[in-house]
Z-matrix of the N, CA and C atoms (Angstrom, degrees):
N
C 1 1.447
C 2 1.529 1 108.77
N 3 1.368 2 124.22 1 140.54
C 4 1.246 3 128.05 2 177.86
C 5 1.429 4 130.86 3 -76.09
N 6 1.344 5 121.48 4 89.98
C 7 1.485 6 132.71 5 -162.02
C 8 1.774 7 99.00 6 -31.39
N 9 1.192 8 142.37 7 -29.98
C 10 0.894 9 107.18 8 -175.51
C 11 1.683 10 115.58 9 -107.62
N 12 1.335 11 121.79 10 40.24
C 13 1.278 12 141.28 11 -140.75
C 14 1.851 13 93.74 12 -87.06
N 15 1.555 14 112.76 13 -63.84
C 16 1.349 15 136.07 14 -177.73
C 17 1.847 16 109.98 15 -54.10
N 18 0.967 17 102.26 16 -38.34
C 19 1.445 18 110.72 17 -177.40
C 20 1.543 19 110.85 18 -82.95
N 21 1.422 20 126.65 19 -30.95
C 22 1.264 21 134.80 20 159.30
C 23 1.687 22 133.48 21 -56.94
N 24 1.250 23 86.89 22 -43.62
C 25 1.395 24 114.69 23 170.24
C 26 1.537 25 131.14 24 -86.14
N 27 1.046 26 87.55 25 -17.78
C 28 1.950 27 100.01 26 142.39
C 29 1.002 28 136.50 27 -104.61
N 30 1.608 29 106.23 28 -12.83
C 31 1.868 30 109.71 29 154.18
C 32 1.772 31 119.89 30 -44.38
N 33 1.310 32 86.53 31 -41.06
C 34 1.689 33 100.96 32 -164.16
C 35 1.679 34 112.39 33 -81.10
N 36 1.765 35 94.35 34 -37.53
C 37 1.436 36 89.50 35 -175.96
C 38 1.857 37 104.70 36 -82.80
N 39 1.294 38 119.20 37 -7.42
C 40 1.485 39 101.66 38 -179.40
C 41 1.612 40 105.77 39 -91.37
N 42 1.370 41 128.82 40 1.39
C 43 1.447 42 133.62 41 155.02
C 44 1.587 43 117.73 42 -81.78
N 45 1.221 44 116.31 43 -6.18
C 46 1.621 45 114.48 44 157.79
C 47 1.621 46 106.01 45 -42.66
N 48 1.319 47 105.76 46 115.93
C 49 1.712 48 107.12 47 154.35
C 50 1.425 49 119.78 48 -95.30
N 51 0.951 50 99.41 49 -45.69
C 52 1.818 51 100.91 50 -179.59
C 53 1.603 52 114.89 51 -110.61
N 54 1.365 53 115.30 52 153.20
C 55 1.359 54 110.23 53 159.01
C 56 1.685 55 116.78 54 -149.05
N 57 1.374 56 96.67 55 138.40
C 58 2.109 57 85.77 56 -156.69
C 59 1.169 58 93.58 57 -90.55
N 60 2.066 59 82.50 58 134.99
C 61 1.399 60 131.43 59 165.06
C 62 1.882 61 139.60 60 -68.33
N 63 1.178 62 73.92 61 -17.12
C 64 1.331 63 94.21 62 -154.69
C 65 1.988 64 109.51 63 -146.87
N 66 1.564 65 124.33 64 116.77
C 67 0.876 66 124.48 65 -164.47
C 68 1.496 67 135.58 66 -54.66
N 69 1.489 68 97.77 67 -8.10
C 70 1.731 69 131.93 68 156.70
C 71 1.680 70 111.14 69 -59.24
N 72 1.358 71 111.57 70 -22.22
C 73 1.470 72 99.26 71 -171.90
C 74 1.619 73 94.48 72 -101.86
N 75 1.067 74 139.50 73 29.86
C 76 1.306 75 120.48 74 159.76
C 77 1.816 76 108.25 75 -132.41
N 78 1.968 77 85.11 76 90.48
C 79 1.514 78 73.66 77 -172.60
C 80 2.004 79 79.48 78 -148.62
N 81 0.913 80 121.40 79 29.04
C 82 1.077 81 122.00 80 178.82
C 83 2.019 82 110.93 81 -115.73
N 84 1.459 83 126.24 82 89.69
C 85 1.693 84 113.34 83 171.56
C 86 1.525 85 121.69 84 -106.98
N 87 0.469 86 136.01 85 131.88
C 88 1.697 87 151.23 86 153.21
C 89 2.076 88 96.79 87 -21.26
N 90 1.333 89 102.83 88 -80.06
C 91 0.935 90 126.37 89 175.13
C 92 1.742 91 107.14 90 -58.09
N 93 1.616 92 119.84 91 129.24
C 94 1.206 93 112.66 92 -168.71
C 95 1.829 94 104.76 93 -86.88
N 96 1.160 95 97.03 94 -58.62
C 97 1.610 96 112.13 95 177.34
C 98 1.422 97 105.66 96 -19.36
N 99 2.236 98 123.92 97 -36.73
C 100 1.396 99 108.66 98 -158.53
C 101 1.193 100 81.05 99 -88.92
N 102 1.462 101 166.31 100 -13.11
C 103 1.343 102 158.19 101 -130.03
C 104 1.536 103 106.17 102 -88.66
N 105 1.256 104 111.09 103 -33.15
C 106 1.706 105 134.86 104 173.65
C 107 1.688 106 128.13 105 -62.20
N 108 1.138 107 88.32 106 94.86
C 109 1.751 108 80.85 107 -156.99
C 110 1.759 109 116.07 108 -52.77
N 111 1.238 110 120.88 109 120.02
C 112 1.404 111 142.05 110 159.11
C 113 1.953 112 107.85 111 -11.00
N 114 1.458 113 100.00 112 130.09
C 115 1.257 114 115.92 113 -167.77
C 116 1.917 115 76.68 114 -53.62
N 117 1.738 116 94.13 115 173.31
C 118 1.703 117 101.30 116 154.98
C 119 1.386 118 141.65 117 -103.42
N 120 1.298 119 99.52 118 123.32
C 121 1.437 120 98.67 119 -153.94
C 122 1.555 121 113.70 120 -41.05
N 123 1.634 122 107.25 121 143.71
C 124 1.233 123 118.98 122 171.99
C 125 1.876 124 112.05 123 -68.03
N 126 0.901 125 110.09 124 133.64
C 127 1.483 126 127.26 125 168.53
C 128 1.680 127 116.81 126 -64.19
N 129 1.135 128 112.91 127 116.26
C 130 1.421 129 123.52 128 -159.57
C 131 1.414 130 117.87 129 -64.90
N 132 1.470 131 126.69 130 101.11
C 133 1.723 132 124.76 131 -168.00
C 134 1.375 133 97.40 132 -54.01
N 135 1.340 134 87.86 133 153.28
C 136 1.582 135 120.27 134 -177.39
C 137 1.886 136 101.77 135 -75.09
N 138 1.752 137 101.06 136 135.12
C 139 1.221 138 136.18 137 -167.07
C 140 1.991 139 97.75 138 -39.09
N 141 1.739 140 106.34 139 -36.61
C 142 1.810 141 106.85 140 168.75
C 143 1.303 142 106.50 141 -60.62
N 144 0.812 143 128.67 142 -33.93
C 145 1.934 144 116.42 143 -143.07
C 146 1.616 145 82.09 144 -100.97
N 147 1.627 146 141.32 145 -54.68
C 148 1.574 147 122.12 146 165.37
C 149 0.844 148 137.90 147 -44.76
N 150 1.636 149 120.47 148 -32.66
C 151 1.807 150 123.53 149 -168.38
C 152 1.641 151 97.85 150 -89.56
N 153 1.018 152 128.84 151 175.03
C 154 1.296 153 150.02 152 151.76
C 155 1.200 154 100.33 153 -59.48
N 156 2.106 155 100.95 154 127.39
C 157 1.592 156 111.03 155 175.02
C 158 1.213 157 114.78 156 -58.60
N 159 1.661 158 124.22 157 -3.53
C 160 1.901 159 103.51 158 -163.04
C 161 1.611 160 81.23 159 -85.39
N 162 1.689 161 135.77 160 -23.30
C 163 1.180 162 106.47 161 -167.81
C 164 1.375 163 119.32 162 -93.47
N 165 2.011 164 132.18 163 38.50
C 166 1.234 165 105.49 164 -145.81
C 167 1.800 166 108.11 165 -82.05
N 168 1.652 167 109.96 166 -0.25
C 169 1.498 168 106.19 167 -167.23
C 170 1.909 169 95.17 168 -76.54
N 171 1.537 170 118.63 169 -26.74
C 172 1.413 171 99.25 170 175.72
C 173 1.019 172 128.07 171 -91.60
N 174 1.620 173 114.97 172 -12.89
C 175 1.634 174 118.18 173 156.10
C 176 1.402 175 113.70 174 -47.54
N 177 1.014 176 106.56 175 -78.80
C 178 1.655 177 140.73 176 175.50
C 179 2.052 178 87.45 177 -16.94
N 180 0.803 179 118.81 178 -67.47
C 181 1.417 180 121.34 179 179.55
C 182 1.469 181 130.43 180 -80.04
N 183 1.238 182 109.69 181 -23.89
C 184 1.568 183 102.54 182 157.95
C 185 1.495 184 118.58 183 -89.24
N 186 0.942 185 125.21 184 4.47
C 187 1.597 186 138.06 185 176.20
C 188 1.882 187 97.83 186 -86.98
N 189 1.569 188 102.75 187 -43.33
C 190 1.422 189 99.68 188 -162.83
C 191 2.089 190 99.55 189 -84.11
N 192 1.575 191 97.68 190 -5.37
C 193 1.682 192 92.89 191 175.32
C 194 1.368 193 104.32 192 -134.81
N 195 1.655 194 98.92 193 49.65
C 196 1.828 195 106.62 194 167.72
C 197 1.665 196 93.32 195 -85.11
N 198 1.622 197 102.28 196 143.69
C 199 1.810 198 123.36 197 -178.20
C 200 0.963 199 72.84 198 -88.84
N 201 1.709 200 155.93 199 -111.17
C 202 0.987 201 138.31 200 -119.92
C 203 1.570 202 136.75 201 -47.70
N 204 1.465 203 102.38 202 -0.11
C 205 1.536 204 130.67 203 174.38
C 206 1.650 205 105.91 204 -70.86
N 207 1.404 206 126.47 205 -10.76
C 208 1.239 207 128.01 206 -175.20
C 209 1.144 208 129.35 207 -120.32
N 210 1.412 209 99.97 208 -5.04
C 211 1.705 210 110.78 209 162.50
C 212 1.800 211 98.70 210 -118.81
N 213 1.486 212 125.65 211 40.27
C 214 1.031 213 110.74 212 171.57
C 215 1.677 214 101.45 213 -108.28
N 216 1.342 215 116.39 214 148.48
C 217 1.627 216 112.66 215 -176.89
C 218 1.362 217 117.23 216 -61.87
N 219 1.626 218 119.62 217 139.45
C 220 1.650 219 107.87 218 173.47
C 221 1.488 220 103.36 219 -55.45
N 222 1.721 221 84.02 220 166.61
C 223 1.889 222 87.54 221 167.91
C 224 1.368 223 139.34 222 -65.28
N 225 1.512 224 102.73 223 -24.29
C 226 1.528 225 108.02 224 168.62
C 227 1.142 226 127.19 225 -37.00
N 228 1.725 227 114.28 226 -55.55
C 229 1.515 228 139.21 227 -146.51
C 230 1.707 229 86.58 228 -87.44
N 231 1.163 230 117.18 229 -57.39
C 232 1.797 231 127.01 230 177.44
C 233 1.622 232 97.48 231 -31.12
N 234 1.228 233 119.14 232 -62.43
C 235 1.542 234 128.63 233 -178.62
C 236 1.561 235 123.82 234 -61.21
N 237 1.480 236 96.09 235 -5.76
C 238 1.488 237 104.11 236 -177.54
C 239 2.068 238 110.24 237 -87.85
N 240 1.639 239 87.96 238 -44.22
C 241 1.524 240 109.90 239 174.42
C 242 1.616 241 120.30 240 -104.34
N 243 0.965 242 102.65 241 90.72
C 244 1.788 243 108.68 242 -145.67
C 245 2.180 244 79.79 243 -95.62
N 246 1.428 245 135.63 244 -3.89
C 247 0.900 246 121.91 245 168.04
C 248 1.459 247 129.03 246 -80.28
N 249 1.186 248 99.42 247 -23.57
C 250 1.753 249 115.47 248 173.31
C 251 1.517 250 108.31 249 -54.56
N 252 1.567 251 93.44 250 142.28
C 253 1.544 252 106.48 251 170.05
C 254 1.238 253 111.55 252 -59.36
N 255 1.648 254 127.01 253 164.85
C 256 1.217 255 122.16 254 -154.82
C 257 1.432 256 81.98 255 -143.61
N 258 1.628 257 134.89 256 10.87
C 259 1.491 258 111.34 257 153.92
C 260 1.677 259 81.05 258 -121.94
N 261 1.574 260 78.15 259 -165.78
C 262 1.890 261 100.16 260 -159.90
C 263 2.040 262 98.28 261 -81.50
N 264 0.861 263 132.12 262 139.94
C 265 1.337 264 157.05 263 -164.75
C 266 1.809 265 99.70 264 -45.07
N 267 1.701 266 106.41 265 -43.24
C 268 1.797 267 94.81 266 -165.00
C 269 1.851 268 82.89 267 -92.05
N 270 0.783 269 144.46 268 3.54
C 271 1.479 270 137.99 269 175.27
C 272 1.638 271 119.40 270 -89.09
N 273 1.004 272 86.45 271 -6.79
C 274 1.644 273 113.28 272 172.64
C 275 1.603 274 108.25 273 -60.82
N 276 1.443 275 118.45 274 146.35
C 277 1.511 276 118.97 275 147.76
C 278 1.602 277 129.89 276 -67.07
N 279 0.902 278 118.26 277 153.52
C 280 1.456 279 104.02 278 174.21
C 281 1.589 280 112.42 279 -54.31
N 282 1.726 281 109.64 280 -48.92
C 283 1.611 282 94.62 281 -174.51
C 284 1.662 283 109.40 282 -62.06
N 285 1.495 284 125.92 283 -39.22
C 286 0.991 285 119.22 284 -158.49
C 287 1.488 286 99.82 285 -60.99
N 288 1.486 287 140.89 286 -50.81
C 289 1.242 288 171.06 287 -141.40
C 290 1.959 289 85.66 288 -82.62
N 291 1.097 290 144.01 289 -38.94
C 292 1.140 291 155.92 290 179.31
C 293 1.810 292 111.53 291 -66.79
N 294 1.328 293 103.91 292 -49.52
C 295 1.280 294 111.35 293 177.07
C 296 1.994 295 106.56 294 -95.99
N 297 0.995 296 135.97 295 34.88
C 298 1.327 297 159.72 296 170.92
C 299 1.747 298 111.12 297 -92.08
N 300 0.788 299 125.49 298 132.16
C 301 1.468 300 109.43 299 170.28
C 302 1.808 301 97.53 300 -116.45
N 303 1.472 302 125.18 301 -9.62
C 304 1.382 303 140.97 302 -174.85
C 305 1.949 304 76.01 303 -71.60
N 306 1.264 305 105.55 304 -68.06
C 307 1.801 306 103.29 305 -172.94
C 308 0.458 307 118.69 306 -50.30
N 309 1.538 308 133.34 307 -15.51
C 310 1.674 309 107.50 308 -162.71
C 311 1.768 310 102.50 309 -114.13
N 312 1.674 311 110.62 310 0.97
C 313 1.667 312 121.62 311 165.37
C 314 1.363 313 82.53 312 -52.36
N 315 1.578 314 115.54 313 -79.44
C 316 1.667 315 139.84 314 -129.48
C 317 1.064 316 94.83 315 -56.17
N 318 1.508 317 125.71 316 -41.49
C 319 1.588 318 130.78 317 179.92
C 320 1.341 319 99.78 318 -79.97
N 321 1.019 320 171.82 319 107.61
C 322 1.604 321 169.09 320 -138.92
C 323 1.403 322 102.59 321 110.44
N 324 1.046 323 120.78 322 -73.30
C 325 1.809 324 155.90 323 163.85
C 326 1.866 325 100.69 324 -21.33
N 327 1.076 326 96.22 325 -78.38
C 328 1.836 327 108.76 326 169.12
C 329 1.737 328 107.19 327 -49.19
N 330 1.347 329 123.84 328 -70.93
C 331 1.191 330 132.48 329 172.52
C 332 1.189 331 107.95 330 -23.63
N 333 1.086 332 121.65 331 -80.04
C 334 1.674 333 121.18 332 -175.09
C 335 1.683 334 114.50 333 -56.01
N 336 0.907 335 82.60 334 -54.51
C 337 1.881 336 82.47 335 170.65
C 338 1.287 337 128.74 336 -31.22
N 339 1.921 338 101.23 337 -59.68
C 340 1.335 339 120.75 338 165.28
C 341 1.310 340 108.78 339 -51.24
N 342 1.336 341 128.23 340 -47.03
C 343 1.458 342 112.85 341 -162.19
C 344 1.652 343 118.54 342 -97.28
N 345 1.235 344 111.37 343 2.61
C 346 1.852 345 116.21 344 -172.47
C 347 1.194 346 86.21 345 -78.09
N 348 1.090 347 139.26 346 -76.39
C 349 1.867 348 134.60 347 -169.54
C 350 1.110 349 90.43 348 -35.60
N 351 1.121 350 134.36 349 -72.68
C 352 1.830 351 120.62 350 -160.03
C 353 1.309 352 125.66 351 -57.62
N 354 1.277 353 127.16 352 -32.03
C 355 1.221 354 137.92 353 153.44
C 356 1.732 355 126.61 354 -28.82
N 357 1.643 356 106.05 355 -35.17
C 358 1.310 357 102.69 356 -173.66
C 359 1.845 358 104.29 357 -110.96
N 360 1.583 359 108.34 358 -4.50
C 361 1.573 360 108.22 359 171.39
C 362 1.586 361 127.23 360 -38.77
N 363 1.307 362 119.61 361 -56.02
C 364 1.515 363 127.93 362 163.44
C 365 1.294 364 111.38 363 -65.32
N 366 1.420 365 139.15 364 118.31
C 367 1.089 366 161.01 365 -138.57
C 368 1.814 367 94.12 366 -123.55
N 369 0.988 368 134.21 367 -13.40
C 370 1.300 369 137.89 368 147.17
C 371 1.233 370 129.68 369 -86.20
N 372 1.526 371 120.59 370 -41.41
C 373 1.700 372 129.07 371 -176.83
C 374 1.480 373 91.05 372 -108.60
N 375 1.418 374 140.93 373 2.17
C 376 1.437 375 140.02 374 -167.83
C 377 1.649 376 99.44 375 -73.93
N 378 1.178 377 127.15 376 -56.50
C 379 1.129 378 127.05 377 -170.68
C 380 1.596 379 119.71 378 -64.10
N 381 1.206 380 95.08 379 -50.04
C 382 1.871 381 105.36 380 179.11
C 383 1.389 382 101.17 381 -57.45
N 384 1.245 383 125.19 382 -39.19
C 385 1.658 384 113.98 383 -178.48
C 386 1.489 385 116.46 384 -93.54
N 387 1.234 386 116.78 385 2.23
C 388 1.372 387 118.49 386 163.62
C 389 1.502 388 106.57 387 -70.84
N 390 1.604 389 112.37 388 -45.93
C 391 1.551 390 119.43 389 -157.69
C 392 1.633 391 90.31 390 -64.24
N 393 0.991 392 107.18 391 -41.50
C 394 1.802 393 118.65 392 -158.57
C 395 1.398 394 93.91 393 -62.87
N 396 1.345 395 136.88 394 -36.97
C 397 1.361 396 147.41 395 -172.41
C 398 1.510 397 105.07 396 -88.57
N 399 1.103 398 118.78 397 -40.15
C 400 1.561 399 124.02 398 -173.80
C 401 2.454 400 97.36 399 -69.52
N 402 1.543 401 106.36 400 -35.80
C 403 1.371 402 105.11 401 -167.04
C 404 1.550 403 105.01 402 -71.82
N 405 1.580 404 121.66 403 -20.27
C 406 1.461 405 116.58 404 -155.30
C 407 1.832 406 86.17 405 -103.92
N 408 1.296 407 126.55 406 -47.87
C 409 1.162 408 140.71 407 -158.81
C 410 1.870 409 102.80 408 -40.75
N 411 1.368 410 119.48 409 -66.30
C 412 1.520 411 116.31 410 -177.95
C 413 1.809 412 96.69 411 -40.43
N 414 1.068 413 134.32 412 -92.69
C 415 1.559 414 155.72 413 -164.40
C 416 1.482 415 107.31 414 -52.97
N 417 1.777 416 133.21 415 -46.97
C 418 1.189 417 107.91 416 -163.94
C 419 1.884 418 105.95 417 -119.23
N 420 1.096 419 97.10 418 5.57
C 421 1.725 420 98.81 419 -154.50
C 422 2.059 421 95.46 420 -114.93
N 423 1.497 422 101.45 421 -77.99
C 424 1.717 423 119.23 422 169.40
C 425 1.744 424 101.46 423 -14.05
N 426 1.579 425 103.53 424 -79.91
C 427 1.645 426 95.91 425 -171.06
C 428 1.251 427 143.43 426 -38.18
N 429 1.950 428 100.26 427 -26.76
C 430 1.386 429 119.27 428 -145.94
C 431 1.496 430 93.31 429 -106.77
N 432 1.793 431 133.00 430 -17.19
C 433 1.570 432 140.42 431 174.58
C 434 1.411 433 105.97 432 -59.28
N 435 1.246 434 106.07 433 141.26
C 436 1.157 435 123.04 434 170.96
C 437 1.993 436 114.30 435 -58.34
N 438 1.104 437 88.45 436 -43.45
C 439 1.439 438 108.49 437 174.93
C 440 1.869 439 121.58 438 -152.10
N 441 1.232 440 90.41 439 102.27
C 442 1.796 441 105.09 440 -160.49
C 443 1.508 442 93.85 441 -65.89
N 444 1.091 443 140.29 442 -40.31
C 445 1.533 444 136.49 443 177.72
C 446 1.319 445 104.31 444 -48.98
N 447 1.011 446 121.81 445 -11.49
C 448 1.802 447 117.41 446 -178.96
C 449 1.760 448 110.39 447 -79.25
N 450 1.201 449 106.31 448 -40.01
C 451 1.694 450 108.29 449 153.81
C 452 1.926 451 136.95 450 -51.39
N 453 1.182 452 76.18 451 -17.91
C 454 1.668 453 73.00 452 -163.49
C 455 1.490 454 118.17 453 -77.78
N 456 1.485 455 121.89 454 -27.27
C 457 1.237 456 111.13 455 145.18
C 458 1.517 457 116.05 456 -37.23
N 459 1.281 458 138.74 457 -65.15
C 460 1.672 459 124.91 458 -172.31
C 461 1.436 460 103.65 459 -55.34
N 462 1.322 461 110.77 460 -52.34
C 463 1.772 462 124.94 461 -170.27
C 464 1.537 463 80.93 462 -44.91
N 465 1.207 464 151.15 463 -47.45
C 466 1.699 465 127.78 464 -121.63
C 467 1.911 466 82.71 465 -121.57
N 468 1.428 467 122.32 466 -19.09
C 469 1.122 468 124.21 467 156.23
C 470 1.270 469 122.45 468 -40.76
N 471 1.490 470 102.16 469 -80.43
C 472 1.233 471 114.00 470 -178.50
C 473 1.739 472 120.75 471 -55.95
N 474 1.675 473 131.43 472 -30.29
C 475 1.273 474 125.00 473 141.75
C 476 1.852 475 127.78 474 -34.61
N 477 1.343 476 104.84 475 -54.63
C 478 1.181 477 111.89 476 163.71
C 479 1.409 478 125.49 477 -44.44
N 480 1.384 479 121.45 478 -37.73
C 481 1.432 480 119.95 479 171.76
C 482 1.072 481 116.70 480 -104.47
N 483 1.901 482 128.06 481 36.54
C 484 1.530 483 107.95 482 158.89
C 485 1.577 484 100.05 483 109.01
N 486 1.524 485 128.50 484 -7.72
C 487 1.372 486 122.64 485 -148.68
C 488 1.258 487 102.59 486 -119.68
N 489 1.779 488 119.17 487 24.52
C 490 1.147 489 108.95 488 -156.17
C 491 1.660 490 103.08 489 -100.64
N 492 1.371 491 97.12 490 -15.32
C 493 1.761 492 92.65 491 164.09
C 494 1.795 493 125.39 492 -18.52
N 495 1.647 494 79.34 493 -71.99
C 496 1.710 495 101.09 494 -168.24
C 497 1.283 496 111.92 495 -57.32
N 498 1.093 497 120.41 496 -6.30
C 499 2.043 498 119.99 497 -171.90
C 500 1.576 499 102.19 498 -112.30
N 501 0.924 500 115.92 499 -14.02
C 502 2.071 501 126.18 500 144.55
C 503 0.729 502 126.65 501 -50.64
């Protein structure tokens, strides 16, 4: 990896001005072809109709003790946001996944994740780019996570070493 990889890559992300809120803001491409909104996603066949019929008694039962059945939204709330994708985010196409604004947190979301550990690796430039990360994080970064509690291990890092000024 290129030592100066982390420090670059927060050049760029602390010049983010905007980041869309709202499924109206992704209507602008470079590329014309993505401008076309994405067929709708197909709805994911049931765990029988993929496996092989000789197995349908263990389909049939790991379908009925899938975990992901419990963080999926009731149907009500689904009917409330009738714009949301209707399969799960990595099952997505890239174009469809493009016109997502749920995707483009998760991709943001990961990004930062990936890069806060790296930030504090150099034990000489570690600190200065923490602070630099700690100044944008309340205002440009926090709002835009899928789930901001996923920071706070680094956030509670960087308190730990002295840095807790800057988050005041």
């Amino acid at each position: 990896m290129n030592p100066h990889l982390p420090e670059n890559l927060l050049s760029l992300l602390e010049r983010l001005e905007s980041f869309p809120v709202a499924q109206t803001d992704l209507k602008s491409w470079w590329v014309e072809e993505l401008q076309t909104k994405p067929a709708r996603p197909k709805k994911a066949q049931p765990a029988s109709e993929r496996d092989d019929p000789g197995t349908d008694n263990e389909s049939d039962a790991a379908s009925e003790d899938d975990w992901r059945k419990f963080f999926d939204e009731p149907d009500s709330e689904k009917q409330k946001k009738p714009s949301e994708p209707s399969i799960r985010l990595h099952e997505m196409t890239v174009h469809q996944s493009l016109h997502s604004l749920t995707s483009h947190r998760a991709v943001f979301t990961r990004l930062w994740l990936r890069l806060l550990p790296r930030l504090s690796d150099d034990e000489r430039d570690g600190s200065a780019l923490s602070l630099r990360a700690l100044d944008v994080m309340h205002h440009g970064v926090m709002p835009h996570l899928t789930r901001a509690v996923m920071v706070m291990d680094w956030v509670g890092g960087c308190v730990d070493h002295g840095m807790a000024w800057i988050v005041i």
